[in-house]
MARBA-964617 format. One record per residue (C-alpha): y, z, x. Coordinates in Angstrom, 2 decimals. Each point is the difference from the previous one (the first is absolute). Last residue first. Example, Ala and Ser with C-alpha at 12.3 -4.5 7.8 and 13.67 -1.06 7.14 Angstrom:
SITE         Y         Z         X
SITE     -1.06      7.14     13.67
SITE     -3.44      0.66     -1.37
! end
This chain:
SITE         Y         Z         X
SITE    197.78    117.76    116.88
SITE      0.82      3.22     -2.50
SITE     -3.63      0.86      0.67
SITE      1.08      3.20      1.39
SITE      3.68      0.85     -0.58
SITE      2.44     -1.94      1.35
SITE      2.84      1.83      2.07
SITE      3.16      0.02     -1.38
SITE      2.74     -2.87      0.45
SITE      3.75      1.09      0.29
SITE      2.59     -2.79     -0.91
SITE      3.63     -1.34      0.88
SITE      1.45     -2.47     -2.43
SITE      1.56     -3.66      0.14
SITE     -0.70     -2.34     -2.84
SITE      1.12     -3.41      0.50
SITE      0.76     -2.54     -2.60
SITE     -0.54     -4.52      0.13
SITE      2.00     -2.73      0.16
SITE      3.23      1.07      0.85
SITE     -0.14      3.78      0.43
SITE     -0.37      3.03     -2.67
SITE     -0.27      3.24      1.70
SITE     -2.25      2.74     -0.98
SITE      0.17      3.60      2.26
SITE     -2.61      2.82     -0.57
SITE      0.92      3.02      1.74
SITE     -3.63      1.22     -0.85
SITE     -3.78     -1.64     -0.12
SITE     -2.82      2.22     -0.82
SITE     -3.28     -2.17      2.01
SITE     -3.51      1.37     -1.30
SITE     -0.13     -2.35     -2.54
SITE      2.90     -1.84     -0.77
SITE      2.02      0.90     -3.08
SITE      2.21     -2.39     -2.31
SITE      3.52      0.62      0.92
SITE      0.44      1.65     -3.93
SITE      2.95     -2.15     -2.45
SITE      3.36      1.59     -0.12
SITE      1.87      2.08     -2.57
SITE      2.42     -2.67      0.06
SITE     -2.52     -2.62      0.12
SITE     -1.02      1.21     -3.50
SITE      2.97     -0.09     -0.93
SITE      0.50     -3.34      0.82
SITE     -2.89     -1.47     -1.76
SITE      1.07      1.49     -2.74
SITE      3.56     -1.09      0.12
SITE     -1.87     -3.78      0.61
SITE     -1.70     -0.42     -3.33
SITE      2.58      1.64     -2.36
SITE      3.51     -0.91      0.24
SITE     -0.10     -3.09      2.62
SITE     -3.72     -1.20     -0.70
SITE      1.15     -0.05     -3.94
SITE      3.11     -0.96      0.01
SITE     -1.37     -3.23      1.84
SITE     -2.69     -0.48     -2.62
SITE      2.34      0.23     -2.64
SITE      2.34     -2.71      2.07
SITE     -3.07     -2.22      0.50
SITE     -0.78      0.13     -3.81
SITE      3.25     -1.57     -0.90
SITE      0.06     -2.31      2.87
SITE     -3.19     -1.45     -0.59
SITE      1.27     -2.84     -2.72
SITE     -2.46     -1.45     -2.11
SITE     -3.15     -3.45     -0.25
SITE     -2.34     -0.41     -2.13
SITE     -2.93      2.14     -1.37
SITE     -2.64     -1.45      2.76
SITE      2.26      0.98      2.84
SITE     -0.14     -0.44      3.58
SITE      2.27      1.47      3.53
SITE      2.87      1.70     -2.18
SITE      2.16      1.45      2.87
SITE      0.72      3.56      0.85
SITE      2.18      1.42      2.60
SITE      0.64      2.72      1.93
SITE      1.89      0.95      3.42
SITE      0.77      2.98      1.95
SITE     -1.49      2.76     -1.93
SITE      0.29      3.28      2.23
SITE     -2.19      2.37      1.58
SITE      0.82      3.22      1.72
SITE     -1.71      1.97      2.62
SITE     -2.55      2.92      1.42
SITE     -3.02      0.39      1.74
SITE     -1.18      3.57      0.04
SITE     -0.65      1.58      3.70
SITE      3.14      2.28     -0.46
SITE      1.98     -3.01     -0.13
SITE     -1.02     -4.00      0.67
SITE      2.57     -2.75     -1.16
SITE     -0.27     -3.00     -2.13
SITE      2.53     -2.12     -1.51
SITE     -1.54     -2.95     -2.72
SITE      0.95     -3.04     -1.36
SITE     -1.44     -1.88     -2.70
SITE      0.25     -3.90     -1.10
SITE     -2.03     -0.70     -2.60
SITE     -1.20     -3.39     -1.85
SITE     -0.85     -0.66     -3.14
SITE     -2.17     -2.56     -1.85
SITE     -0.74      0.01     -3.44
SITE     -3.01     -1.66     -2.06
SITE      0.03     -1.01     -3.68
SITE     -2.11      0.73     -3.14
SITE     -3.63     -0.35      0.20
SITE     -2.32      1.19     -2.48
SITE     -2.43      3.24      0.53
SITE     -2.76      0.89     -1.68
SITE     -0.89      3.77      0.13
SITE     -0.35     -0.53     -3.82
SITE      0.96      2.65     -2.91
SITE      3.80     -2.07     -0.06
SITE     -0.16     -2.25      2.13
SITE      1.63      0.64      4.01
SITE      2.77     -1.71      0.93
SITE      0.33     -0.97      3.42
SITE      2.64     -0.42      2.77
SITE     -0.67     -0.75      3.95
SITE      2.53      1.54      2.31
SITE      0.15     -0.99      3.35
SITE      1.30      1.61      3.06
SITE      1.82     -0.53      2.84
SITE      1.31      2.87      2.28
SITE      1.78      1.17      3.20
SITE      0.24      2.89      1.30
SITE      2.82      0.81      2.49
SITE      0.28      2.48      2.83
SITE      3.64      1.45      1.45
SITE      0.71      1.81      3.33
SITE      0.14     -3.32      2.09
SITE     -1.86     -2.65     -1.39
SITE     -3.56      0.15     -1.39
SITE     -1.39     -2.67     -2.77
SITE     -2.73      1.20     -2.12
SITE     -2.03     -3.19     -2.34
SITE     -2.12     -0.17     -3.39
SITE     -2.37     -2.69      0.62
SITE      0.77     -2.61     -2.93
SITE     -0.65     -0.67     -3.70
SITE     -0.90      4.12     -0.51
SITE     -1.05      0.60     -3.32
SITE      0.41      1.19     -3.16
SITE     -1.54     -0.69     -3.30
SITE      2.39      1.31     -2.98
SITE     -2.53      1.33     -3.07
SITE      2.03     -0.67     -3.61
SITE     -0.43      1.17     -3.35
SITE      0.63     -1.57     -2.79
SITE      2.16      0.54     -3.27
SITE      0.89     -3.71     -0.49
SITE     -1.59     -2.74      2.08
SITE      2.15     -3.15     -0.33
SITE      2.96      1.33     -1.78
SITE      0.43      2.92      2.50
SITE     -0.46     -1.90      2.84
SITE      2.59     -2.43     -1.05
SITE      3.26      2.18      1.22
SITE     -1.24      0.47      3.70
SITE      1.97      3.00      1.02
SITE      0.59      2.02     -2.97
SITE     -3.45     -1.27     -1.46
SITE     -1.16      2.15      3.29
SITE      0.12      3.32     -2.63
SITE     -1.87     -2.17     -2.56
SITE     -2.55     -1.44      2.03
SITE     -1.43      3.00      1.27
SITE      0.22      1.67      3.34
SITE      3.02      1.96     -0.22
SITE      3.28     -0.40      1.39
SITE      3.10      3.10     -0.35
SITE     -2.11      2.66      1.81
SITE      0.04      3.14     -1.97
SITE     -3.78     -0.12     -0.47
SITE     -1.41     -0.23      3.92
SITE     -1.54     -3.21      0.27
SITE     -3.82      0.50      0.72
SITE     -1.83     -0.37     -3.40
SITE      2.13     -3.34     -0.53
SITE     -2.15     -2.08      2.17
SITE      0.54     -0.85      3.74
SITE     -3.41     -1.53      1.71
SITE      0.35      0.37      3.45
SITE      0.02     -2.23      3.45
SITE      0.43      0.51      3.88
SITE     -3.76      0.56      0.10
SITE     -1.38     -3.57      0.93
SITE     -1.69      0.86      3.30
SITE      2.38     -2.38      1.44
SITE      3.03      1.62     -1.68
SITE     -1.28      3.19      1.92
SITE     -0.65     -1.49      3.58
SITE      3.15     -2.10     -0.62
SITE      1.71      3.46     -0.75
SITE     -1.43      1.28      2.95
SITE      0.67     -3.08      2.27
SITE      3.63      1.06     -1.29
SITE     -0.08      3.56      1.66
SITE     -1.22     -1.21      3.61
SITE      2.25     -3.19     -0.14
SITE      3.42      2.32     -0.52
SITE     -1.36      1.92      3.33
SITE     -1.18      3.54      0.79
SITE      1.21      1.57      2.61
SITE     -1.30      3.87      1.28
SITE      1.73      2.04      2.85
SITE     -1.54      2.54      1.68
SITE      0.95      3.30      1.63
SITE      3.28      0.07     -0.84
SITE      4.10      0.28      1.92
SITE     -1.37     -2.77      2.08
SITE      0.56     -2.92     -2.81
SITE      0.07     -3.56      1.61
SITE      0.35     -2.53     -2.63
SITE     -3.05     -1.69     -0.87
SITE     -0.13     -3.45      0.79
SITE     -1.35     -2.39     -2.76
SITE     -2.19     -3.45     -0.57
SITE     -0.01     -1.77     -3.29
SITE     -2.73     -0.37     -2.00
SITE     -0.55     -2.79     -2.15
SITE      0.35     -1.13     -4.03
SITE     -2.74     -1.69     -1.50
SITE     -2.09      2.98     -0.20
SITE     -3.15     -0.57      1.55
SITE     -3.49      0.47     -1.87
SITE     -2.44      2.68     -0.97
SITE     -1.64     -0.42     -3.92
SITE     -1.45      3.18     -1.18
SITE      1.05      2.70      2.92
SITE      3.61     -2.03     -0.74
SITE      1.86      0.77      4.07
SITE      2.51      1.84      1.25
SITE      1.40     -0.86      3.37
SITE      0.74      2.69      2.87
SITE     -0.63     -1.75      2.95
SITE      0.78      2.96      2.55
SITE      2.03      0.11      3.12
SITE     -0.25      2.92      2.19
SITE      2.71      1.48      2.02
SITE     -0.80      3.05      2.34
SITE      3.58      1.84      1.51
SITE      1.41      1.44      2.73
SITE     -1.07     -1.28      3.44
SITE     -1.00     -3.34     -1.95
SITE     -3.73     -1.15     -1.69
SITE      0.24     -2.65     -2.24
SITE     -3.28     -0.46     -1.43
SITE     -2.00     -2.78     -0.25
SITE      0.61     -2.47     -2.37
SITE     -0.51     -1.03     -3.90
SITE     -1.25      3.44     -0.74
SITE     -2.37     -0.04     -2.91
SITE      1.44      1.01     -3.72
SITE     -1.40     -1.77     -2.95
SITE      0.83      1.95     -2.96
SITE     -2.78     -1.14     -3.12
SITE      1.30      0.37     -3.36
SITE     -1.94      0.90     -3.27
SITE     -2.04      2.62      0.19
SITE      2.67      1.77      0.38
SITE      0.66     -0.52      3.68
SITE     -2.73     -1.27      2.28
SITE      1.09      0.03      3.54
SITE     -0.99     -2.94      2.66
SITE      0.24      1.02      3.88
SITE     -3.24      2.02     -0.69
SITE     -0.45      2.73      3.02
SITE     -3.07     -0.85      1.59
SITE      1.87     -0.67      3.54
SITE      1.72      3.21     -0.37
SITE     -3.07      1.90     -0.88
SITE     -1.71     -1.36      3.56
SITE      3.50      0.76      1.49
SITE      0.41      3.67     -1.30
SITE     -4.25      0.04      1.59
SITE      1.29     -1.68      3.07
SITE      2.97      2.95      0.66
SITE     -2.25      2.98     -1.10
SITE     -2.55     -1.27      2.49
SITE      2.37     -0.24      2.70
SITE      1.19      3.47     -0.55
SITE     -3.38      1.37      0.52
SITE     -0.62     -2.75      3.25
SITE      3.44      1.60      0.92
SITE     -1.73      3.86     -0.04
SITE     -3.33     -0.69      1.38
SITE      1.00     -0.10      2.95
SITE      1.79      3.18      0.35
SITE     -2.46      2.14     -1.04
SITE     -3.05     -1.89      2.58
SITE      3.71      1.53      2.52
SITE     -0.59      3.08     -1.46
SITE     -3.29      0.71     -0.50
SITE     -0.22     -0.25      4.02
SITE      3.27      2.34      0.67
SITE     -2.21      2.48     -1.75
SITE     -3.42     -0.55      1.82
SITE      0.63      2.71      2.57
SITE      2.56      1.78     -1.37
SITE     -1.97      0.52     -2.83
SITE     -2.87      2.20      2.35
SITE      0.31      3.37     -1.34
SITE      0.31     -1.71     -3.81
SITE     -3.86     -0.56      0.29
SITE     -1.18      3.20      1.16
SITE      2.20      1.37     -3.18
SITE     -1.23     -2.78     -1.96
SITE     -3.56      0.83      0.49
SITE     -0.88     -0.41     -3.97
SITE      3.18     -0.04     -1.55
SITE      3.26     -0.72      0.26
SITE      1.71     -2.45      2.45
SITE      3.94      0.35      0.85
SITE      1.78     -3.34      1.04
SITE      3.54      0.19      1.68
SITE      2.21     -3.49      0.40
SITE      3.27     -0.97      1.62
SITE      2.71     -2.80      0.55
SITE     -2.62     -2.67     -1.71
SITE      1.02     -3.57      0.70
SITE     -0.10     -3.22     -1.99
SITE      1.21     -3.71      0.43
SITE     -0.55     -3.15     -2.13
SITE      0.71     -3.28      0.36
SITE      0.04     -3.10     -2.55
SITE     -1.40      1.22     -2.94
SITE      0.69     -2.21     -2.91
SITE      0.89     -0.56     -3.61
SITE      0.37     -2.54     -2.39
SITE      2.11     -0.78     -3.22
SITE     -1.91     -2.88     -1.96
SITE      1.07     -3.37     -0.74
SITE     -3.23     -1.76      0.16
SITE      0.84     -1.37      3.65
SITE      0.11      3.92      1.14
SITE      2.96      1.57      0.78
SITE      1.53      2.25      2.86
SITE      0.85      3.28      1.37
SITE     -0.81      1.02      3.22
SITE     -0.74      3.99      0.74
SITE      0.79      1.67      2.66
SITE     -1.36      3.37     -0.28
SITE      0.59      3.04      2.03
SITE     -2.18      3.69      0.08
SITE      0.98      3.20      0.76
SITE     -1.98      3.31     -0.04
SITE      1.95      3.16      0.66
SITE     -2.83      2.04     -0.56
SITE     -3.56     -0.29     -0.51
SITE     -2.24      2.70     -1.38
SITE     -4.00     -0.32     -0.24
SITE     -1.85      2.65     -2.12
SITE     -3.90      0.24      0.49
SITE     -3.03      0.37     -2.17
SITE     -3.58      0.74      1.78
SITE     -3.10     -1.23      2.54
SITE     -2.33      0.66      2.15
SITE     -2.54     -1.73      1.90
SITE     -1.99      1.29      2.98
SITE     -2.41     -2.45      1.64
SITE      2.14     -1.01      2.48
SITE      3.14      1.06     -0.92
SITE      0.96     -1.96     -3.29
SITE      3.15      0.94     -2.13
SITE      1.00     -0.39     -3.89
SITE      3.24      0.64     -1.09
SITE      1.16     -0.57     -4.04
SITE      3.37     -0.54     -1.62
SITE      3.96      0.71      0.23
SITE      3.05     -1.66      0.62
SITE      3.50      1.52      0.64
SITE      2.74     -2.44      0.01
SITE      3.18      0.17      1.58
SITE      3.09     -2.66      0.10
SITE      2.82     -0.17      2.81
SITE      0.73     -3.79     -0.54
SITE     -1.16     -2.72     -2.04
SITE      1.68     -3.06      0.66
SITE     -0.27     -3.50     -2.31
SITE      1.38     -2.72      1.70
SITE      0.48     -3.19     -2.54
SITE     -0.30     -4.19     -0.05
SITE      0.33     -2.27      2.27
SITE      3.57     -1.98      0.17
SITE      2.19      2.94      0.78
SITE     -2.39      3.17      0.32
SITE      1.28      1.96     -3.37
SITE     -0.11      3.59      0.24
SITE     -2.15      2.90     -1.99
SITE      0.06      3.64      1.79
SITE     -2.65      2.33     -2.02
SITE      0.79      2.99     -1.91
SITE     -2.02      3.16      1.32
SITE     -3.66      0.57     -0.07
SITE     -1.59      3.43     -0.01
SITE     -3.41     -0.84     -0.86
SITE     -2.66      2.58     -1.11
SITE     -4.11     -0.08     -0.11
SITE     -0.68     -3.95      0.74
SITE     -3.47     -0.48      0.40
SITE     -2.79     -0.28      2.36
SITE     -3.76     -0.48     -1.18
SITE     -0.43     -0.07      3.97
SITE      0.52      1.41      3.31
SITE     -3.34     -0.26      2.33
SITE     -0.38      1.38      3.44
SITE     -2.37     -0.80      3.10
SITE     -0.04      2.93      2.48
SITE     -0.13     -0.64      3.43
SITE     -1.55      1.35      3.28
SITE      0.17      3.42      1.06
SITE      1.18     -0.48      3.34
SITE      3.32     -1.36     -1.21
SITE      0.17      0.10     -3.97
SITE      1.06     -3.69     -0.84
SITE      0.29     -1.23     -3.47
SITE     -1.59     -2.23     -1.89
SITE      1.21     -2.42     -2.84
SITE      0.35      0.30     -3.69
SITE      2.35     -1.06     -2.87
! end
């Protein structure tokens, strides 16, 4: 910062501020509202800032030079900002106009001949000033395009696991009201390996209106089940289930003489074997939402084998197909999600045999004992005790709110963001 200032008679002295920097900042909390169809207004009011850094003057052939202090009080400074999106999805961000003023300022100099120096401040003070003042929405401005320079490289595509890809652009502009902000997001999972469409599609949906919280989140039945097309896609809904990992005091084993109490023959055929079940999912597992209750449901395959004895052979024995109906009740408390699940429906069918055919119903009712008295009370203690909102960075979330609607949930919570730390961005 430099210009020249006017002594009178004496002529004028040419002055240089620079390697300036920020030395305190008393900022208080700034006032955020929506502008109706544009975007935000950001005001700054009754902040100070003291800055400090070097002097240098010219008189003629004199030159001098030193450190000075700067203070500026009761600075204020108003943003409208417009709020937008790009056409690859991306959030943006714009200045629109900007306003500053400076209620007061003092500037001591130090060293060399400050104390001539600082005789004639009022002279040139109201003249550092108002270069002050301009420079202070071109400063703002800057921050503004360089948020909407990493905005605009922000990657709309998430990789998850290694395995999943979330692809989340906005699929409009923003809806901007007195209020509120509304953005609508794609939210699809996708196979990182193989990416294609799920053959089910997404259905549109209104958030209810929630003013009691700062932000409201939905997330739709299609969002969850492209995930477990993403994942059935990839080919990981399947396992190998040998004996090794049935608990001992379960009534079925994996060998052919504990299952020759369901298929009689097996035990004739290949005595004293044991078996590897194959399981899979034949379909895209699928969430419904209705009002206050979720449901799950499953179809699976199970493929049969008996393994030789001293050989990791494997002969075919006969495939089963179930089906699951599960239903769930889910409810947010002390920022640990909570609920209850229950078997709704379960069956089992013989879908292929190579020993012949037999009855399912027999082995279907042990299984069904089994989910109801061991599989799902576990479950539902743990859900109990509650399951850990997982954590955002830099965002702690609080009077956290789930509601299950028709089609999709909604998860209403207020939330205080801290600052980023350097080379957070």
């Amino acid at each position: 910062m430099s210009g020249d200032v006017s002594l009178s008679i004496l002529g004028s002295v040419h002055y240089t501020l620079s390697r300036m920097g920020v030395a305190r900042l008393n900022m208080p909390l700034p006032s955020v509202v929506f502008s109706e169809g544009t975007g935000v207004q950001v005001d700054l009011t009754g902040f100070n800032m003291a800055v400090k850094g070097q002097w240098n003057t010219r008189y003629l052939f004199i030159q001098d030079g030193g450190t000075f202090r700067l203070g500026m009080f009761n600075v204020g400074v108003s943003l409208q900002l417009q709020v937008g999106s790009d056409e690859n999805g991306h959030l943006s961000v714009s200045s629109v106009q900007c306003r500053s003023s400076i209620g007061a300022m003092d500037i001591l100099f130090h060293g060399g001949a400050s104390w001539v120096l600082q005789k004639f401040v009022t002279q040139f003070k109201h003249h550092i000033q108002s270069q002050v003042q301009e420079k202070i929405c071109p400063t703002f401005e800057g921050g503004i395009q360089r948020l909407e320079s990493h905005l605009a490289a922000m990657n709309v595509s998430i990789p998850l696991y290694r395995v999943l890809l979330l692809d989340m652009p906005l699929t409009s502009s923003p809806a901007i009201q007195a209020s509120d902000l509304s953005l609508d997001f794609k939210g699809e999972f996708y196979s990182a390996q193989c990416p294609k469409e799920p053959p089910f599609v997404s259905e549109k949906f209104q958030l209810p209106p929630q003013e009691r919280f700062m932000l409201t989140l939905g997330v739709s039945e299609f969002c969850l089940n492209s995930a477990a097309f993403a994942y059935m896609s990839t080919g990981l809904l399947q396992i190998n289930i040998t004996d090794k990992m049935i608990p001992p005091h379960f009534p079925i084993h994996l060998n052919t003489s504990s299952f020759g109490q369901f298929v009689p023959q097996l035990p004739k055929l290949y005595p004293n074997m044991l078996m590897l079940f194959h399981v899979y999912a034949s379909s895209t597992p699928l969430v419904s939402f209705l009002p206050d209750n979720a449901t799950l449901l499953l179809s699976a395959s199970a493929k049969a084998y008996a393994i030789k004895p001293n050989s990791s052979a494997l002969i075919p024995l006969f495939r089963l197909d179930l089906s699951a109906n599960i239903g769930g009740k889910f409810f947010v408390e002390d920022m640990m999600l909570k609920g209850s699940l229950m078997l709704n429906n379960f069956t089992l069918t013989l879908g292929a045999s190579e020993v012949g055919t037999f009855s399912t119903l027999p082995l279907q009712k042990v299984l069904n004992v089994g989910i109801t008295t061991m599989a799902l009370p576990l479950l539902n203690a743990k859900l109990k005790h509650g399951l850990p909102i997982p954590a955002i960075k830099n965002v702690n979330l609080s009077n956290t709110v789930l509601k299950v609607n028709k089609g999709f949930v909604a998860i209403a919570t207020d939330a205080a963001v801290s600052a980023l730390e350097e080379g957070q961005l």
